[in-house]
DSSP file (Angstrom, degrees, kcal/mol; ACC not computed):
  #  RESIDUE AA STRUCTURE BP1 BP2  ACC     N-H-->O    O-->H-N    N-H-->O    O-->H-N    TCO  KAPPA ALPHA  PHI   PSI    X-CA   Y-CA   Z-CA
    1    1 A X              0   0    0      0, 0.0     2,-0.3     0, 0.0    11,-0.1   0.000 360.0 360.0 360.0 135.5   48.3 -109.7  -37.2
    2    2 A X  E     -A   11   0A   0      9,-0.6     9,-3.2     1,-0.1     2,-0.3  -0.516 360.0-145.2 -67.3 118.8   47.8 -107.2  -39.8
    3    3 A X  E     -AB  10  29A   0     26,-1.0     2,-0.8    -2,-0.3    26,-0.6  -0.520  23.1-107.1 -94.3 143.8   46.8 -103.4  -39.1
    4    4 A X  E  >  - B   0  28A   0      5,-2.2     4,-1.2    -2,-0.3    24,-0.2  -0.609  22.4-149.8 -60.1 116.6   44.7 -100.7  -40.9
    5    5 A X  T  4 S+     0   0    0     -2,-0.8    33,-0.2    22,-0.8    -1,-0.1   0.959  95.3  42.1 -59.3 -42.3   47.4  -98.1  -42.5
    6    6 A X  T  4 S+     0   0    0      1,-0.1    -1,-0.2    -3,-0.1    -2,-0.1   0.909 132.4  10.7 -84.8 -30.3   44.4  -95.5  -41.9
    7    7 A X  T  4 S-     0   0    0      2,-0.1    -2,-0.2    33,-0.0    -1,-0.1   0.747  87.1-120.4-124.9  11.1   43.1  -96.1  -39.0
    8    8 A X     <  +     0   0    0     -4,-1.2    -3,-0.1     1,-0.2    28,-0.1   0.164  55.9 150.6 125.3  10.1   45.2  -98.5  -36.9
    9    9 A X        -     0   0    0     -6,-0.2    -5,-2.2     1,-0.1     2,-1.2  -0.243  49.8-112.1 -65.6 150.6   42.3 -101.3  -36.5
   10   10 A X  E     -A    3   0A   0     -7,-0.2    -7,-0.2    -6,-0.0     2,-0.2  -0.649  39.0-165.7 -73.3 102.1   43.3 -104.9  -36.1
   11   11 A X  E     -A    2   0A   0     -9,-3.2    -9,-0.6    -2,-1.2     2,-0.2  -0.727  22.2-116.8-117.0 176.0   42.3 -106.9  -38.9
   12   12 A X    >   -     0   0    0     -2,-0.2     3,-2.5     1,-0.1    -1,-0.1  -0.416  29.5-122.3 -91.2 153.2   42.0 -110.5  -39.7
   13   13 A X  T 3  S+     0   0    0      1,-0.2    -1,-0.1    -2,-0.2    -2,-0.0   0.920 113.1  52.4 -51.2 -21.0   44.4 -112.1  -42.7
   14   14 A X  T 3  S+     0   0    0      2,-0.0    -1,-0.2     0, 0.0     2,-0.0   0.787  92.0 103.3 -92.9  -2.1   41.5 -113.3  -44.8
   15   15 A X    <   -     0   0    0     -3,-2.5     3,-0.1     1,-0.1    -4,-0.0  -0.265  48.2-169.6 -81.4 153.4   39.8 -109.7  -44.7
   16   16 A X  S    S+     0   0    0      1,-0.1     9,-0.5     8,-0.1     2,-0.3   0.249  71.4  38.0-129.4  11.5   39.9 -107.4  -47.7
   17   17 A X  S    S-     0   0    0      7,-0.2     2,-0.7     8,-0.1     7,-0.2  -0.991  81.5-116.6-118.4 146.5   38.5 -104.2  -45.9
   18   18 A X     >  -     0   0    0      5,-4.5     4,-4.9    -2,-0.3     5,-0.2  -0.808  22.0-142.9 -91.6 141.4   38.9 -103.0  -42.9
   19   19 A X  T  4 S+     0   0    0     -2,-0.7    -1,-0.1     1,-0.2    -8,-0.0   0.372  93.4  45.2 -70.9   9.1   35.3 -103.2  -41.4
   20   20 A X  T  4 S+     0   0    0      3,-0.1    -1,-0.2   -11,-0.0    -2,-0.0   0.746 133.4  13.6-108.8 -40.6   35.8  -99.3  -39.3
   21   21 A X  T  4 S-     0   0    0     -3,-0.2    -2,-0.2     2,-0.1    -3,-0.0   0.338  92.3-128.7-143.3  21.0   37.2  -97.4  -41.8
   22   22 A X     <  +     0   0    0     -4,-4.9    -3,-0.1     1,-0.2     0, 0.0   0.319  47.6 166.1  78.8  -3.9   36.7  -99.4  -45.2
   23   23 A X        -     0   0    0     -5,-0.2    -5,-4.5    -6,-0.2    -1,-0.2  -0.161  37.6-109.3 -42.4 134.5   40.5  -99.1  -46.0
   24   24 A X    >   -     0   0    0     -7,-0.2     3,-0.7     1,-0.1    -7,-0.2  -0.335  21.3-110.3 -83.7 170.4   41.6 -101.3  -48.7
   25   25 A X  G >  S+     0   0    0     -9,-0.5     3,-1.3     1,-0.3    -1,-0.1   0.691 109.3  58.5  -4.5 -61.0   43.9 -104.4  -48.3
   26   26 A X  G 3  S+     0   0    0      1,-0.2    -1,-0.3   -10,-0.2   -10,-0.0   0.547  91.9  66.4 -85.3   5.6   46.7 -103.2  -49.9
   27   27 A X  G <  S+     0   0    0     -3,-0.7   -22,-0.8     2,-0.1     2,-0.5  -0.218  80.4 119.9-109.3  12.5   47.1 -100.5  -47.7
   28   28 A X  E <   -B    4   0A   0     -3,-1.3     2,-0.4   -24,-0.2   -24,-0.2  -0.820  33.2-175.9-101.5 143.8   48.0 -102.9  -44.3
   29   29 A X  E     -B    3   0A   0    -26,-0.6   -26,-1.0    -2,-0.5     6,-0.1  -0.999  23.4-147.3 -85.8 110.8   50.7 -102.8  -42.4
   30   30 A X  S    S+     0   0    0     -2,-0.4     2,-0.2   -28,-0.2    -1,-0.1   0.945  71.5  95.2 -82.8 -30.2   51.7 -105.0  -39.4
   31   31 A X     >  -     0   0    0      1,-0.1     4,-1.0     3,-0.1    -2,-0.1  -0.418  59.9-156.6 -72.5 122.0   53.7 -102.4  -37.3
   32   32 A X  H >> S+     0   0    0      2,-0.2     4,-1.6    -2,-0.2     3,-1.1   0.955  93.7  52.4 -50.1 -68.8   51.1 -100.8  -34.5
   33   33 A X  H 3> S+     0   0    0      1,-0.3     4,-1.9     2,-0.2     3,-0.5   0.968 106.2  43.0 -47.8 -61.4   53.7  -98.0  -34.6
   34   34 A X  H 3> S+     0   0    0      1,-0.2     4,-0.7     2,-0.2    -1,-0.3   0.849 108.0  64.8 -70.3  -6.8   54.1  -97.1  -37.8
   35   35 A X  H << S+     0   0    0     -3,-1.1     3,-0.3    -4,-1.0    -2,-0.2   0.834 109.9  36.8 -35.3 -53.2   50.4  -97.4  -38.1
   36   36 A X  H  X S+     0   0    0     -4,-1.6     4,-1.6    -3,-0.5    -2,-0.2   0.699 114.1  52.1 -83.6 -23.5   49.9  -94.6  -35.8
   37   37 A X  H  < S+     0   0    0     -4,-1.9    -1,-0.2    -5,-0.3    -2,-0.2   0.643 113.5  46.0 -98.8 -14.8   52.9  -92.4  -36.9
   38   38 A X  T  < S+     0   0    0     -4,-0.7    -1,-0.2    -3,-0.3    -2,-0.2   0.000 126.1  32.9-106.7  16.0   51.5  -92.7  -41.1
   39   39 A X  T  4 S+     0   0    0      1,-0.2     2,-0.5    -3,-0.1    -3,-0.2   0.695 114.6  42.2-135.4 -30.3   47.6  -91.9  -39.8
   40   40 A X     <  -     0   0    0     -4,-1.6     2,-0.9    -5,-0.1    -1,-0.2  -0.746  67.5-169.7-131.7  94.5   47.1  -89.7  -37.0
   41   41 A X        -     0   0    0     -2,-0.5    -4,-0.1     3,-0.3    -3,-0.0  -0.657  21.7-144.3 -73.2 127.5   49.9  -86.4  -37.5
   42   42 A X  S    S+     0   0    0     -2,-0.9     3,-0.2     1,-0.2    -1,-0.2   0.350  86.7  60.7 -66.2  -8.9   49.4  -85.0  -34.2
   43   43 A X  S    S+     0   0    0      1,-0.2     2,-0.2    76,-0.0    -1,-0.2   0.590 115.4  32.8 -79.6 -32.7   49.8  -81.3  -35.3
   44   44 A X  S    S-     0   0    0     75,-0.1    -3,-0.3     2,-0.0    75,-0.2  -0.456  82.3-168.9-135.8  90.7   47.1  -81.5  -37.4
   45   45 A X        -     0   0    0     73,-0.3    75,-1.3    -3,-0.2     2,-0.1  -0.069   6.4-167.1 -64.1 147.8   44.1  -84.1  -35.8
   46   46 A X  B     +c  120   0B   0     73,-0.2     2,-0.2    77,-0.0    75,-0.1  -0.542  18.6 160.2-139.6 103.4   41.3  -84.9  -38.3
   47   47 A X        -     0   0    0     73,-1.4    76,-2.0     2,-0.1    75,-0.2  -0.604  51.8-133.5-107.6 158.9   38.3  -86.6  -37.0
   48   48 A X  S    S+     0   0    0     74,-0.2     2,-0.2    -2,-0.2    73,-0.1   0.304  77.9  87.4-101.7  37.6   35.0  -87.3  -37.4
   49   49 A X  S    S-     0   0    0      1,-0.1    73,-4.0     0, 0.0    74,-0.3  -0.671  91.3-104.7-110.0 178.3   33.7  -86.4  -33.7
   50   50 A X  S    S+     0   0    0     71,-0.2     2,-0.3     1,-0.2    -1,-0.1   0.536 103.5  22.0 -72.6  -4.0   32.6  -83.2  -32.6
   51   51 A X        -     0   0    0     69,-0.1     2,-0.5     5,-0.0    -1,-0.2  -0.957  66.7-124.3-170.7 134.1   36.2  -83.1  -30.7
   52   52 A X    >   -     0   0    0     -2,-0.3     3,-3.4    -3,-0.1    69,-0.0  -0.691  45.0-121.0-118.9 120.1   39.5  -84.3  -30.5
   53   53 A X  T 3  S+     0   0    0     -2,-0.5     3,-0.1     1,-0.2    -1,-0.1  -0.312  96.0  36.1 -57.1 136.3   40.0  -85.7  -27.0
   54   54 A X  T 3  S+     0   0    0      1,-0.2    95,-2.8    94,-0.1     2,-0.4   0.133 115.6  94.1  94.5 -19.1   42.9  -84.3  -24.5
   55   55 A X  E <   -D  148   0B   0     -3,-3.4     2,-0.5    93,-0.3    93,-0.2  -0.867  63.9-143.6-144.7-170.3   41.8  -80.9  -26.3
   56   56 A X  E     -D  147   0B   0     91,-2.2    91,-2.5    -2,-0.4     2,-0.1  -0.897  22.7-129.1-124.5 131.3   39.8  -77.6  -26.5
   57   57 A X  E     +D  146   0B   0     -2,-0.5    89,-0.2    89,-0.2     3,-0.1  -0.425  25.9 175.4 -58.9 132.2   38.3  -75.8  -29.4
   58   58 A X  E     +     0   0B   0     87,-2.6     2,-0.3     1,-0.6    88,-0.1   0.352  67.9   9.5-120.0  -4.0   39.5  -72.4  -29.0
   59   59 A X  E     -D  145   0B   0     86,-0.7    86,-1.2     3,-0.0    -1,-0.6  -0.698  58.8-141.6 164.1 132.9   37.8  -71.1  -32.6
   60   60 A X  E     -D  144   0B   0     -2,-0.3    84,-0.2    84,-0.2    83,-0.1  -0.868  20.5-177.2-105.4 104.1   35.5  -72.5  -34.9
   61   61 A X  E     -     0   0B   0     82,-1.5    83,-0.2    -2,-0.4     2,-0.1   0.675  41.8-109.5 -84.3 -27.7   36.8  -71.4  -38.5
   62   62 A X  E     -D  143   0B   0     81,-0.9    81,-0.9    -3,-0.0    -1,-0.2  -0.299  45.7 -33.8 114.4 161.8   34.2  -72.8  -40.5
   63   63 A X  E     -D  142   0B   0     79,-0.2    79,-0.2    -2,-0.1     2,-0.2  -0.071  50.1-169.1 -68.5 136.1   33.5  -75.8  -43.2
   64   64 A X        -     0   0    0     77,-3.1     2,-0.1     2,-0.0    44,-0.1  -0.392   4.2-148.5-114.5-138.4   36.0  -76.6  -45.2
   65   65 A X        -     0   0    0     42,-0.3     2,-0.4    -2,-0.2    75,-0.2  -0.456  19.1-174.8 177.0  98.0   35.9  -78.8  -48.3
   66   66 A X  B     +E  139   0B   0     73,-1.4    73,-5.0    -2,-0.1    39,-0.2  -0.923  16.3 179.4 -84.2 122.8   37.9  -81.4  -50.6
   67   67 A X        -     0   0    0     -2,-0.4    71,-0.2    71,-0.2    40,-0.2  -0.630   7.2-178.3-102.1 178.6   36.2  -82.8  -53.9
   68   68 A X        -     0   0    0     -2,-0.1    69,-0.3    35,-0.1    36,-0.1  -0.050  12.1-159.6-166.5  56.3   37.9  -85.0  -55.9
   69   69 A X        -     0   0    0     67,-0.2    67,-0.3     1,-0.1     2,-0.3  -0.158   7.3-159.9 -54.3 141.3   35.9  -86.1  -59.3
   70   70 A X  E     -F  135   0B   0     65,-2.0    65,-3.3    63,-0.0     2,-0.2  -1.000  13.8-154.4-121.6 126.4   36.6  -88.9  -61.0
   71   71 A X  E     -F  134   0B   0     -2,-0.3     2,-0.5    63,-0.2    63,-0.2  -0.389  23.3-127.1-105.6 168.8   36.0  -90.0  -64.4
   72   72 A X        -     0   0    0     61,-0.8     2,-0.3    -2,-0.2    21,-0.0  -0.864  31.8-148.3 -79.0 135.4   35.8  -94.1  -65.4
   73   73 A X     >  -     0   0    0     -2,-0.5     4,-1.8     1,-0.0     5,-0.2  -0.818  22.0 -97.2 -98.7 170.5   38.2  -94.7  -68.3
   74   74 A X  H  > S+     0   0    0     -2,-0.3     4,-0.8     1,-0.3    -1,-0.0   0.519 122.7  43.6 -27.4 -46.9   37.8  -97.3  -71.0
   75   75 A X  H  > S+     0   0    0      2,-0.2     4,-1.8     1,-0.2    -1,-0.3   0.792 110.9  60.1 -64.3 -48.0   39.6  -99.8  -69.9
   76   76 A X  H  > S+     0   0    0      1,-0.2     4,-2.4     2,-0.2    -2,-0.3   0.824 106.8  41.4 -47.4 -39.9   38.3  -99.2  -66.7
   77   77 A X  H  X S+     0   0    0     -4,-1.8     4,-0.6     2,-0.2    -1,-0.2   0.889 113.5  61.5 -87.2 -25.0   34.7  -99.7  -67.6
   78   78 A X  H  < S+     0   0    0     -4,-0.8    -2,-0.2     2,-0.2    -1,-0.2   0.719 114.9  29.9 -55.0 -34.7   36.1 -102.9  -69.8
   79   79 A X  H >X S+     0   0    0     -4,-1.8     4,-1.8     2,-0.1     3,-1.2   0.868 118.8  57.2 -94.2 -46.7   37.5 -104.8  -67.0
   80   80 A X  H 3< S+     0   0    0     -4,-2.4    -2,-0.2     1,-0.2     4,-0.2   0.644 106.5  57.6 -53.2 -14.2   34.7 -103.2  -64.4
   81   81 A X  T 3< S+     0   0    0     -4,-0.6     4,-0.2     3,-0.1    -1,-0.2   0.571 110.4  38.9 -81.0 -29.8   32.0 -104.8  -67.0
   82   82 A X  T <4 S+     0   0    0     -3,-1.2    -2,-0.2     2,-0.2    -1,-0.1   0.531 103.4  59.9-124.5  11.2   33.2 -108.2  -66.7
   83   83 A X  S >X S+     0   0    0     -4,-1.8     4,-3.9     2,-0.1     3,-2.1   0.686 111.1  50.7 -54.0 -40.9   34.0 -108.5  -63.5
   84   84 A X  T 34 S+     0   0    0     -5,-0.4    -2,-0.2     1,-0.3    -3,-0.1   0.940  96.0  60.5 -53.2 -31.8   30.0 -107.7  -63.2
   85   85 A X  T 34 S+     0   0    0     -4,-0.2    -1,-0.3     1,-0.2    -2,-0.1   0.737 113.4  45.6 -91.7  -3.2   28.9 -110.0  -65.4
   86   86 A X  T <4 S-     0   0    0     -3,-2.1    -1,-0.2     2,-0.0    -2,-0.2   0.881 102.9-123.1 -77.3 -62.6   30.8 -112.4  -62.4
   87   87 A X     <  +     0   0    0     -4,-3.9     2,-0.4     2,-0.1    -2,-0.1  -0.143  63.3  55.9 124.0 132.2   29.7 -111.0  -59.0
   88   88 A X  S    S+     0   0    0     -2,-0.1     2,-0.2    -4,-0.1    -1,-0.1  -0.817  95.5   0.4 118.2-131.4   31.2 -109.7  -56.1
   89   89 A X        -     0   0    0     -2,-0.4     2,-0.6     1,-0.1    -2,-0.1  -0.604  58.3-139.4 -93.6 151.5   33.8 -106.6  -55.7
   90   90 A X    >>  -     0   0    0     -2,-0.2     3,-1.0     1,-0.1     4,-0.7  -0.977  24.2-171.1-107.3  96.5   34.5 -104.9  -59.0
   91   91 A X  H 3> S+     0   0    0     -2,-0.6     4,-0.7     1,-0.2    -1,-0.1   0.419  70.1  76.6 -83.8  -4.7   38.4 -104.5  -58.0
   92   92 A X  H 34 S+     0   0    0      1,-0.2     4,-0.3     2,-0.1    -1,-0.2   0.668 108.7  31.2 -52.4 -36.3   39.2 -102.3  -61.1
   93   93 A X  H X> S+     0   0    0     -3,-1.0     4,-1.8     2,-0.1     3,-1.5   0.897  98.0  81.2-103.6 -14.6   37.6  -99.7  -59.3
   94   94 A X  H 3< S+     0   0    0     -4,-0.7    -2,-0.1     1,-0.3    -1,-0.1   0.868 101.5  44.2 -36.0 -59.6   38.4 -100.6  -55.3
   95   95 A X  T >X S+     0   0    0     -4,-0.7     4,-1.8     1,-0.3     3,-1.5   0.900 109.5  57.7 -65.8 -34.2   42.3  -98.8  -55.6
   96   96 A X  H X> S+     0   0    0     -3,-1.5     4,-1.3    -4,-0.3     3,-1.1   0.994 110.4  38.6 -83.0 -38.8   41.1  -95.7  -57.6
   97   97 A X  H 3< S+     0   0    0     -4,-1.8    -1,-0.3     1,-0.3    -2,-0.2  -0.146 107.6  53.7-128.9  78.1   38.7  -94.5  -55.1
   98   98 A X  H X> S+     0   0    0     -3,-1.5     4,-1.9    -2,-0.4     3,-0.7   0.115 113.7  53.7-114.2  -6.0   40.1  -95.0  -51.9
   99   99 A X  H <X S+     0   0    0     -4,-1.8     4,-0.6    -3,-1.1    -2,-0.2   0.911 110.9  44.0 -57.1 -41.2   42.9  -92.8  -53.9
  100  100 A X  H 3X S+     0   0    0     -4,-1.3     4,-1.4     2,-0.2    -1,-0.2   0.461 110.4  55.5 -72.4 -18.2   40.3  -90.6  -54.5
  101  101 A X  H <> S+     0   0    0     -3,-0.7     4,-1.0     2,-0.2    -2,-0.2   0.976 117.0  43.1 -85.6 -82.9   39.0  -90.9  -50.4
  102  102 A X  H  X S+     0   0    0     -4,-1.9     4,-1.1     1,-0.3    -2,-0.2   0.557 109.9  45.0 -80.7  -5.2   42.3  -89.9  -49.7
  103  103 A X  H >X S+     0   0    0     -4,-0.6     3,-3.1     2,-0.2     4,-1.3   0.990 108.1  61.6 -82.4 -47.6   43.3  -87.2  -52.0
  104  104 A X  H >X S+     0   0    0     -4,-1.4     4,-2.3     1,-0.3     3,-2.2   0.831 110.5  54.3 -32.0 -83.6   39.3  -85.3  -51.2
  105  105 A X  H 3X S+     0   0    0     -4,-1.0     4,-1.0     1,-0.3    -1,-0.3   0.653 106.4  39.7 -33.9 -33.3   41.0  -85.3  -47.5
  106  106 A X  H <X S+     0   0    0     -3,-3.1     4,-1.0    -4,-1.1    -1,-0.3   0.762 110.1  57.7-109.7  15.3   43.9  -83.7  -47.9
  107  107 A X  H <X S+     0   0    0     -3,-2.2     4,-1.7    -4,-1.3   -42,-0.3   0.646 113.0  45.9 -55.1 -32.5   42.3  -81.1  -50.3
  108  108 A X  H  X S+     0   0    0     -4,-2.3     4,-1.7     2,-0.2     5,-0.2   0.887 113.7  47.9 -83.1 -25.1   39.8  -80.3  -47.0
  109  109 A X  H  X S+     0   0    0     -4,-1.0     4,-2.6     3,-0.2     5,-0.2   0.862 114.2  49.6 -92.3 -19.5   43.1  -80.3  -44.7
  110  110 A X  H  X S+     0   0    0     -4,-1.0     4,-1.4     2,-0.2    -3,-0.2   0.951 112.8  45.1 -53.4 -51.0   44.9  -77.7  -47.5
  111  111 A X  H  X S+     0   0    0     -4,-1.7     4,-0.9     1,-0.2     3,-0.4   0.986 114.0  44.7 -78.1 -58.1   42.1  -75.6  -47.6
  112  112 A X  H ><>S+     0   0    0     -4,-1.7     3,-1.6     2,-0.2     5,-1.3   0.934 116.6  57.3 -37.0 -51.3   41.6  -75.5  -43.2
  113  113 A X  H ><5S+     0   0    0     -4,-2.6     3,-1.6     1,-0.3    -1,-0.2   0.912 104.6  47.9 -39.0 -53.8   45.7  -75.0  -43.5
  114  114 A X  H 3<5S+     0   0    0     -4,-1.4    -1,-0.3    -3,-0.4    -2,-0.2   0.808 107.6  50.0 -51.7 -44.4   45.2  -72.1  -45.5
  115  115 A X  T <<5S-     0   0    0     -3,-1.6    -1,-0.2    -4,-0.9    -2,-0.2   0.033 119.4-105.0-104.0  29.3   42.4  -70.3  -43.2
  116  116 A X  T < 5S+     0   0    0     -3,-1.6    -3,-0.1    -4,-0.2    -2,-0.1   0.481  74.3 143.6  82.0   8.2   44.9  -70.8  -40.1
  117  117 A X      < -     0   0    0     -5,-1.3    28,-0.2     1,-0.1    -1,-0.2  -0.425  36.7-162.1 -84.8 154.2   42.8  -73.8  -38.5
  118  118 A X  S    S+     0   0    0     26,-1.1   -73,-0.3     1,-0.3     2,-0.3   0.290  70.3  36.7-118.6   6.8   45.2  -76.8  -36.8
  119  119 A X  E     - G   0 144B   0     25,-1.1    25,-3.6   -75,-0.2     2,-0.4  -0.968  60.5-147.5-171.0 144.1   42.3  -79.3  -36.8
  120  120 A X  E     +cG  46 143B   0    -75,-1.3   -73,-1.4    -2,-0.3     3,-0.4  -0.874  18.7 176.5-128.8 153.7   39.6  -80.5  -38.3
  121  121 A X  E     + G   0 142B   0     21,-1.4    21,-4.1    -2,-0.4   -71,-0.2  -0.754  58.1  32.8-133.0 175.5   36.4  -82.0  -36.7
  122  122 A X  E    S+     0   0B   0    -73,-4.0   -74,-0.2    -2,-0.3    -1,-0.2   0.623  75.8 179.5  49.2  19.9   32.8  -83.6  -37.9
  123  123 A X  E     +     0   0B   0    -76,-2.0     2,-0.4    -3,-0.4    18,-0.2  -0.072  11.4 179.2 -40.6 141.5   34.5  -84.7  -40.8
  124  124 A X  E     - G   0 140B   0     16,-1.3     2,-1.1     2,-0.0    16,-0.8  -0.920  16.2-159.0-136.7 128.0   32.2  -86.7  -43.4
  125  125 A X  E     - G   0 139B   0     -2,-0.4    14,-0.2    14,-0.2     2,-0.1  -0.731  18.1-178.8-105.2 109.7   33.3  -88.1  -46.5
  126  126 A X  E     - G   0 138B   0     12,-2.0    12,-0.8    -2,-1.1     2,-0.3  -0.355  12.0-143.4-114.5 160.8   30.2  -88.7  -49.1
  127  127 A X  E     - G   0 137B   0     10,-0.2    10,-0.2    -2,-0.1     2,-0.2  -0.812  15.6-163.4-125.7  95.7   30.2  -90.3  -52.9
  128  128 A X  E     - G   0 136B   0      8,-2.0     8,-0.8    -2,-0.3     2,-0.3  -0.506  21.5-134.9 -91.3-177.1   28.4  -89.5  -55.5
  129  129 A X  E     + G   0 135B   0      6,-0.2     2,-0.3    -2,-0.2     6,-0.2  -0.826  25.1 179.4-103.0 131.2   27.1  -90.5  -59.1
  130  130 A X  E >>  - G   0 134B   0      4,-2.7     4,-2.4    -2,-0.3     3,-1.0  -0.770  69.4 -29.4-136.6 105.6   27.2  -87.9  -61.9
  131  131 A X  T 34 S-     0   0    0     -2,-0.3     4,-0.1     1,-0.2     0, 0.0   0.861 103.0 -80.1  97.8  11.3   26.1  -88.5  -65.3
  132  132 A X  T 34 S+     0   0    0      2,-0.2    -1,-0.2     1,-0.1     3,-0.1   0.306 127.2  55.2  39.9  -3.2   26.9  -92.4  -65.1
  133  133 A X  T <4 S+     0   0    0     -3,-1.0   -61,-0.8     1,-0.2     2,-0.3   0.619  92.6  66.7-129.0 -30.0   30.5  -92.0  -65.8
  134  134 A X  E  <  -FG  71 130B   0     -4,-2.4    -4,-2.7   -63,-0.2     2,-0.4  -0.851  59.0-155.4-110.1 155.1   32.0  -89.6  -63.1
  135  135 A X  E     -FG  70 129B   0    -65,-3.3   -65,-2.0    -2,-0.3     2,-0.5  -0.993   1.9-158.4-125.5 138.0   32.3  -90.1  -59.6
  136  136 A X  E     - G   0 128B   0     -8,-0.8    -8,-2.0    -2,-0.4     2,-0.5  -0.870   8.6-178.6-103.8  98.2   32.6  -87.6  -57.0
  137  137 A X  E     - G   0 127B   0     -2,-0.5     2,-0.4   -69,-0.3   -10,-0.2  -0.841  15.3-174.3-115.7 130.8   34.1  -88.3  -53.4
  138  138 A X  E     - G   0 126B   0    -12,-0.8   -12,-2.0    -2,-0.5     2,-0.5  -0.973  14.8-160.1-128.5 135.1   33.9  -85.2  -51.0
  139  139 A X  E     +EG  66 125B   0    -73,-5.0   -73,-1.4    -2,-0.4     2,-0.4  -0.933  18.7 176.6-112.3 127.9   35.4  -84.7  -47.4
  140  140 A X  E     + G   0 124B   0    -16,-0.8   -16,-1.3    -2,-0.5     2,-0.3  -0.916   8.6 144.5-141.4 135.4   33.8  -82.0  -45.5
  141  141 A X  E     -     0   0B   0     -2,-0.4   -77,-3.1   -18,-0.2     2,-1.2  -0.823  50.3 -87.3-140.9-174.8   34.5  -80.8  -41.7
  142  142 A X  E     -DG  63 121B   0    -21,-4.1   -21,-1.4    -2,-0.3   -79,-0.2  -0.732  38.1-137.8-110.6 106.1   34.6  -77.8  -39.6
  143  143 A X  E     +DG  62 120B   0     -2,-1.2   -82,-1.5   -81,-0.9   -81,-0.9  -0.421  36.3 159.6 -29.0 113.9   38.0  -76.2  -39.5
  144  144 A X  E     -DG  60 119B   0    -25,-3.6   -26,-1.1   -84,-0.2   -25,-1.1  -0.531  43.1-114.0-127.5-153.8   39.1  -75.1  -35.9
  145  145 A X  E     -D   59   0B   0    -86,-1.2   -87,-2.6   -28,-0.2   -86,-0.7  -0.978  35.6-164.6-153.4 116.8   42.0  -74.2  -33.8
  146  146 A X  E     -D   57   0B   0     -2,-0.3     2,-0.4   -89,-0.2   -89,-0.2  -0.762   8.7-165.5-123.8 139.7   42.4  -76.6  -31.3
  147  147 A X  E     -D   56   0B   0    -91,-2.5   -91,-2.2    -2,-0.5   -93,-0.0  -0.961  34.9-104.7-153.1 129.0   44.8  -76.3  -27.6
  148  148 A X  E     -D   55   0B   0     -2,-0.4   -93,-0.3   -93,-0.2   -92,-0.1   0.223  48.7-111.6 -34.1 155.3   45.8  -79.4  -25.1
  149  149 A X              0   0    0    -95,-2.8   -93,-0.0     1,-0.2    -1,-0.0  -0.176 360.0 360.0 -40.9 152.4   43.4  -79.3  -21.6
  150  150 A X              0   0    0    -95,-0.0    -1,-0.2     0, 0.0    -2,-0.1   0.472 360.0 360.0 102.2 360.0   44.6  -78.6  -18.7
């Protein structure tokens, strides 16, 4: 059975997302281990809860922020234009922005690096429209400094 590369979810062969964390297709893996060892570095956690379980916020550093704008190119809109005129996923654009998902993320875990933080928590990752032609994918969370229980 086939894994999510980002977040380790089980998916089925015919699926071409994964339904938790919207991760494309080409991007599966089957090994459960290397799933976990390419997604979740364990020095620096990034989640989208208030809290990374097994530890304690010890300081709250403050929002960080990856953008990551993207413009359509020509070709791009040529092939995204008749795939519309078909129906269903416009796969010209699928690969560029979960490239664009992932780069916004580790521009927000560069910046927390930078202001000393080891984790980041409330993450939310948003899209926008600008203009009809660029698109904008932003990760934003709250930086902290984060130490096991116990």
């Amino acid at each position: 059975m086939p894994y999510c590369r980002f977040c380790g979810t089980e998916l089925s062969p015919e699926a071409n997302f994964c339904k938790k964390c919207g991760g494309a297709v080409e991007a599966l893996t089957t090994s459960t281990s290397q799933v976990i060892h390419e997604t979740f570095d364990r020095q620096f956690p990034i989640v989208t809860t208030p809290n990374v379980p097994g530890f304690k916020i010890t300081k709250v550093i403050g929002i960080v922020t990856g953008l990551t704008p993207r413009t359509r190119g020509i070709f791009g809109k040529f092939i995204g234009g008749l795939q519309s005129l078909v129906g269903g996923e416009v796969t010209a654009f699928t690969s560029e922005i979960e490239k664009a998902r992932i780069e916004a993320i580790e521009r927000m875990k560069s910046q927390a690096k930078s202001l000393g933080a080891n984790a980041i928590v409330g993450v939310d990752i948003e899209t926008s429209d600008l203009l009809q032609t660029l698109i904008v994918i932003s990760a934003t969370g709250t930086a902290v400094v984060i130490e096991p229980e116990g």
